[in-house]
N, C-alpha and C positions, 0 to 999 in steps of 0.2 A: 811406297817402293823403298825399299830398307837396304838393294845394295847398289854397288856402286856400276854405273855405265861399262862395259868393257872397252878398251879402250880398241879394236877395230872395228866399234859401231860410233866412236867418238867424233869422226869428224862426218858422218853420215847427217843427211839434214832432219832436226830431231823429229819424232815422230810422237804421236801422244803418251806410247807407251815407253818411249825412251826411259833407259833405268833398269827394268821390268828384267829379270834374268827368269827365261822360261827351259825346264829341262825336258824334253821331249822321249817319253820312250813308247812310243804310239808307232803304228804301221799302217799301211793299205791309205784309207780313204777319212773315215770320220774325226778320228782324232788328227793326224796330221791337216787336215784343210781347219781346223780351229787355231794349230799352233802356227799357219803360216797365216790366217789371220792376224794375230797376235804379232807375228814378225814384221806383216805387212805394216801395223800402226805404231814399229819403231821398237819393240820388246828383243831382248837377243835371245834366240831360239836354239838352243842346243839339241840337237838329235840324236841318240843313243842307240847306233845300230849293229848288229851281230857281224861280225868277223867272218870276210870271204864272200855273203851272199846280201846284207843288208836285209831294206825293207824289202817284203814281197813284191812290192809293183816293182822295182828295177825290172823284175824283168821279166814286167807283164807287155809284151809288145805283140805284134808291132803298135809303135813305130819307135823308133831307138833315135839315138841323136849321133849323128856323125863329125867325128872330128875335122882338122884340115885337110886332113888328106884321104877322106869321104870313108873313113872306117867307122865301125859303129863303136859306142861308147858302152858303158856299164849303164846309162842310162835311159828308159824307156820314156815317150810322152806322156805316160799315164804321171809316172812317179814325177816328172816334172810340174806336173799341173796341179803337185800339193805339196811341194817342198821347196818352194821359194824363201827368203831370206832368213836362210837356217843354215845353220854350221852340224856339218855330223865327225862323231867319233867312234870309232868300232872299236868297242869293250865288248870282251867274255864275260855275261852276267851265272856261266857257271864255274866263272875261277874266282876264288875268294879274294884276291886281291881284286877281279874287277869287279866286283862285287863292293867292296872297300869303296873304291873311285867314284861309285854312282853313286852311294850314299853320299860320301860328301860331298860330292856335287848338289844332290839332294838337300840337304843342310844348307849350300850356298844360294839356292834357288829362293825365286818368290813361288811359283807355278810349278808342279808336277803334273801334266799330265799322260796315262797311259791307258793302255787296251788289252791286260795281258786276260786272261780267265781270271772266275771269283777265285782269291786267295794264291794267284800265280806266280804276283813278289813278294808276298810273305815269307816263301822258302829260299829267297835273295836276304830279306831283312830291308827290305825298299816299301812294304806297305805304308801306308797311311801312320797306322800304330806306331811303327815302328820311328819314325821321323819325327811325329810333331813333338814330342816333347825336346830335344833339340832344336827343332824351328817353329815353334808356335804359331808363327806368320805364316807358315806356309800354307800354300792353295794348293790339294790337292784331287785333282780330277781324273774320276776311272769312268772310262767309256766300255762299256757291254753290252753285249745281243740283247740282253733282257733283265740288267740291273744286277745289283746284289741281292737281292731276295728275291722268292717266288721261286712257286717248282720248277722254272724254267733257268734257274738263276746260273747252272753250272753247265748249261747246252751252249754250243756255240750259235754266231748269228750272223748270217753275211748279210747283207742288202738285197739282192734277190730274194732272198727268202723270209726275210723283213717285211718287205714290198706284197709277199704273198699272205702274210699271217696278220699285218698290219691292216688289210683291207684296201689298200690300193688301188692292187689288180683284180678286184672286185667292181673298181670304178674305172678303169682302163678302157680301152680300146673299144670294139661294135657291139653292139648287142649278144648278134648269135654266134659272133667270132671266139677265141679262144681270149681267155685272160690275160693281158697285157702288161709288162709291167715298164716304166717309163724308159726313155734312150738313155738319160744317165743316171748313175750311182743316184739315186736323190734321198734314199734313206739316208745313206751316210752322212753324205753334203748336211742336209737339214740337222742333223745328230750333233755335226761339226758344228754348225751356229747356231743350237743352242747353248752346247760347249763353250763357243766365245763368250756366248751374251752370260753367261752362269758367272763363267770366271771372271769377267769385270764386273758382276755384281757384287762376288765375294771381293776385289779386291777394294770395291767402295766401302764397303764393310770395315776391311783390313784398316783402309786409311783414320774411318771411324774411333777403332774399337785397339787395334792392335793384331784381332786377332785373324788368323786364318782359319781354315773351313773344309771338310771333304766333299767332293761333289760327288753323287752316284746320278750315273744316265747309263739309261739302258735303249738302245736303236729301236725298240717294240716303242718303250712309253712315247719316244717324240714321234714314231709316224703316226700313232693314235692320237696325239695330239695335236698334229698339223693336217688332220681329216677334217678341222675346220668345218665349214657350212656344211659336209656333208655328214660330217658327224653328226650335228646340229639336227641334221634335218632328220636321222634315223631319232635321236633321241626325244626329240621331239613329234614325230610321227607315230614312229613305232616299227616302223617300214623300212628297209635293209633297202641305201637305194642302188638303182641298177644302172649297170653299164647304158650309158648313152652315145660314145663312139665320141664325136669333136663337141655335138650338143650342151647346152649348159641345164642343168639340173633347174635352176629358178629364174635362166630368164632366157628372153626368145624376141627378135632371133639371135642368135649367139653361137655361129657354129662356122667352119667350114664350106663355103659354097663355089660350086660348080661355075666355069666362065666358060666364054666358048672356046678358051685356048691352054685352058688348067681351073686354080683356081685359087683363091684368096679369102680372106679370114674376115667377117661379118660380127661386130662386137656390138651390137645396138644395148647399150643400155638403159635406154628410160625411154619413155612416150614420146617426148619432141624428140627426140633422133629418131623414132620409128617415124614417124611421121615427115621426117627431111628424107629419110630414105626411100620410103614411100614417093614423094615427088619428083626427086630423082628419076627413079626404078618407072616411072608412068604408072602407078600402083596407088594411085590418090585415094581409091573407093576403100583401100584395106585399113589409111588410118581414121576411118569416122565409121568403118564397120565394126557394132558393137562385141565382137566376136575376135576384135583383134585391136584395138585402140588403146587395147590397158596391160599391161605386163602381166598382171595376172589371166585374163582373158585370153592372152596369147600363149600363154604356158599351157593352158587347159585347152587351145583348139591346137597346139603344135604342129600336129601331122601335118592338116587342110592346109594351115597358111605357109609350113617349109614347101610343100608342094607348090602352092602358089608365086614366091618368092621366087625357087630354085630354075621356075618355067622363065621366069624373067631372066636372072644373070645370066642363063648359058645363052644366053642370046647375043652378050657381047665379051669381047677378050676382059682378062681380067683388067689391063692396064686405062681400059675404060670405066672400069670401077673405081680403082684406087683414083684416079685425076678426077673424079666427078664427085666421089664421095668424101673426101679429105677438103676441099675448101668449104661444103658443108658442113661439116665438123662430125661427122659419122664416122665413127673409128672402125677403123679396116688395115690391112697389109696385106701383104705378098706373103705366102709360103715359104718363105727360101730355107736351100739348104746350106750348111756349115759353110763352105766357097762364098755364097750369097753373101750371108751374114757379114765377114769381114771385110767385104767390098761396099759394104752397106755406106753410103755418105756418113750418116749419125751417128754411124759406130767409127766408122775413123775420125769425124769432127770431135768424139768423146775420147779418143785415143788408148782403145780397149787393146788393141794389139801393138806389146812393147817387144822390146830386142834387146837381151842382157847380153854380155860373154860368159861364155862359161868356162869355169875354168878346166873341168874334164875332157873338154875338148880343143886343149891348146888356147883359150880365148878365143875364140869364135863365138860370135851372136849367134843366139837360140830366140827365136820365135815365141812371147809365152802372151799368155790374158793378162791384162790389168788388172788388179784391184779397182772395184766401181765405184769405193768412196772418194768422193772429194770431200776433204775438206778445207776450212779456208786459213787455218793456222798450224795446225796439225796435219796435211797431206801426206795421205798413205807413203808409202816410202818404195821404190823397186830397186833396193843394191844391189840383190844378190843371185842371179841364179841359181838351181836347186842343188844341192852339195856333190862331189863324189862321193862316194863309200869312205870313209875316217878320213878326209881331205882334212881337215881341223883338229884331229886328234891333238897333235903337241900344240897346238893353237892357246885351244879351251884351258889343257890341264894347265899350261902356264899362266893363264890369267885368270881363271877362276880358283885354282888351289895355289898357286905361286909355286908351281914344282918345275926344277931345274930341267937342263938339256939331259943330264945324269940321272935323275931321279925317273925318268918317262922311258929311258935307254932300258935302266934295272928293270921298269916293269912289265915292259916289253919283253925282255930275256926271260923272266919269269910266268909269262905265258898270260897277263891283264888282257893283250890287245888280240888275243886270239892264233890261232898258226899264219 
């Protein structure tokens, strides 16, 4: 880490990545949830956004965040829920002087990362090329639909349509149903942390070697790469596999099942848990029936024994499942939705749902998610809630370039920070 702490993250309590000066010119979902990683474990996150309209998701709502006096703000919850402890500044990257400011910003940075199309800052003078021989240490990371290479390299790529070309929603939802593609963004999400996990690789490197490194991700490579087991299981078969609706592809039971009053989630992984379930369930004969006693055996009679099974649970509410099968040790839960979830004991004993002020709405507490990591020296950090639109502009340029109250006035009158 080669520059110095800024000093309004200085009295914050350190974080691992404290030091770390990250310049942010990412929008939407996959690159920004990497840089509010990165912020979350203590790095100062600068955000680099256009003048007047910012990143897209401001104002992808509903739902917006209301001030004191129950007005809505410039901010949506989407755009909250990936721009935590991040400072933004609204620079014009088509006026040459802000063009000027983001390079040396650029130059003061450890971390670049952004999301523009192949070759989209090159005609700013902000590519990769164009920086590292001034900052050799620098980590440079560009997120795309589908990399810098390949005939796909210049097509755009949102996450829905990731989700569709990646093979996902090929593994989504019921059989004879329509293709499915998951409740959230999860291309992106997943893009974003490989993105983290890259750039602390590259900067163990750095600390190594000196030097820095460009990263290319493309939103196709990591969904094809987090298709995991079922990747696996095509490449090794040979056989493209098919939608099985809540079912699990290699093990059984393992789905979704019916109670008499809704229904709850049946995770049996191995032989002795089939078999405590079984005893439970009054189902004794199915775990010494050779047709059903082995995970493989039960993968290959599926049908016969879901049906079997599923005549049992709806016989009694779910909440007689979950209290019969949990001091078994048979993993199961409840269904819940979002409301559920945060009412959930475990989740508040983990204290997932925190409450910043925010400053765009007078200081008022905003509702957001935790960071899930603990750790026991280094704990995630939550200062900040997610920036207004150029809330930091004279902030950053004062402490990152040392530019006066006068010098950030001229380049504003000159048109840097946009109309």
């Amino acid at each position: 880490m080669t520059n110095s702490t800024s000093p309004a993250f200085a009295s914050a309590l350190p974080g691992a990545l404290t030091g770390l000066r990250v310049l942010d010119l990412s929008r939407v979902l996959a690159g920004p949830w990497a840089t509010q990683m990165l912020g979350d474990l203590g790095a100062d996150v600068v955000k680099v956004e256009r003048p007047g309209c910012g990143d897209d998701t401001r104002a992808w709502g509903p739902h917006y965040v209301t001030d004191l006096e129950g007005l809505s703000t410039q901010e949506s919850a989407y755009f909250l829920s990936a721009n935590r402890n991040k400072r933004s500044i609204a620079v014009d990257l088509a006026h040459p002087q802000g063009q000027a400011l983001v390079r040396n910003l650029a130059l003061k940075a450890d971390v670049v990362v952004e999301n523009f199309k192949v070759g989209g800052l090159a005609k700013h003078g902000l590519a990769y090329d164009d920086l590292k021989t001034a900052n050799p240490g620098l980590i440079y990371c560009s997120i795309t639909g589908f990399g810098q290479t390949g005939p796909y390299a210049q097509n755009a790529g949102y996450d829905f349509q990731i989700q569709a070309m990646g093979g996902l929603m090929s593994l989504t939802g019921e059989a004879a149903d329509t293709p499915m593609k998951t409740g959230v963004a999860i291309s992106d999400i997943m893009c974003g942390m490989y993105a983290s996990s890259a750039i602390l690789a590259a900067l163990h490197h750095k600390t190594a070697t000196g030097q820095g490194q460009y990263i290319d991700l493309g939103l196709l490579d990591c969904q094809v790469a987090w298709l995991a087991n079922q990747g696996l299981n095509y490449l090794t078969s040979g056989v493209a596999p098919a939608r099985l609706g809540n079912a699990h592809p290699n093990i059984v039971p393992y789905q979704v099942m019916a109670s008499s009053d809704g229904y709850f989630v049946l995770a049996v992984g191995n032989d002795d848990q089939f078999a405590r379930f079984c005893d439970f369930a009054g189902l004794h004969h199915l775990a010494s029936d050779a047709r059903y006693a082995t995970n493989n055996a039960r993968v290959n009679n599926r049908a016969a024994l879901m049906s079997l099974i599923e005549a049992a649970t709806r016989k009694h509410p779910t909440r007689y499942w979950l209290e019969g099968l949990e001091p078994r040790h048979v993993p199961c839960g409840p269904v819940n939705d979002v409301a559920q979830v945060f009412a959930d004991p475990q989740v508040k004993h983990r204290g997932l749902e925190i409450e910043l002020p925010h400053a765009p709405a007078g200081g008022k507490a905003v509702k957001m998610i935790a960071n899930p990591i603990k750790m026991s020296a280094t704990p995630a950090q939550h200062a900040r809630s997610a920036p207004g639109l150029g809330e930091h502009t004279s902030e950053v340029l004062g402490e990152w370039l040392s530019l006066s109250a006068d010098d950030i006035e001229k380049l504003g009158q000159a048109g840097a920070f946009g109309v």
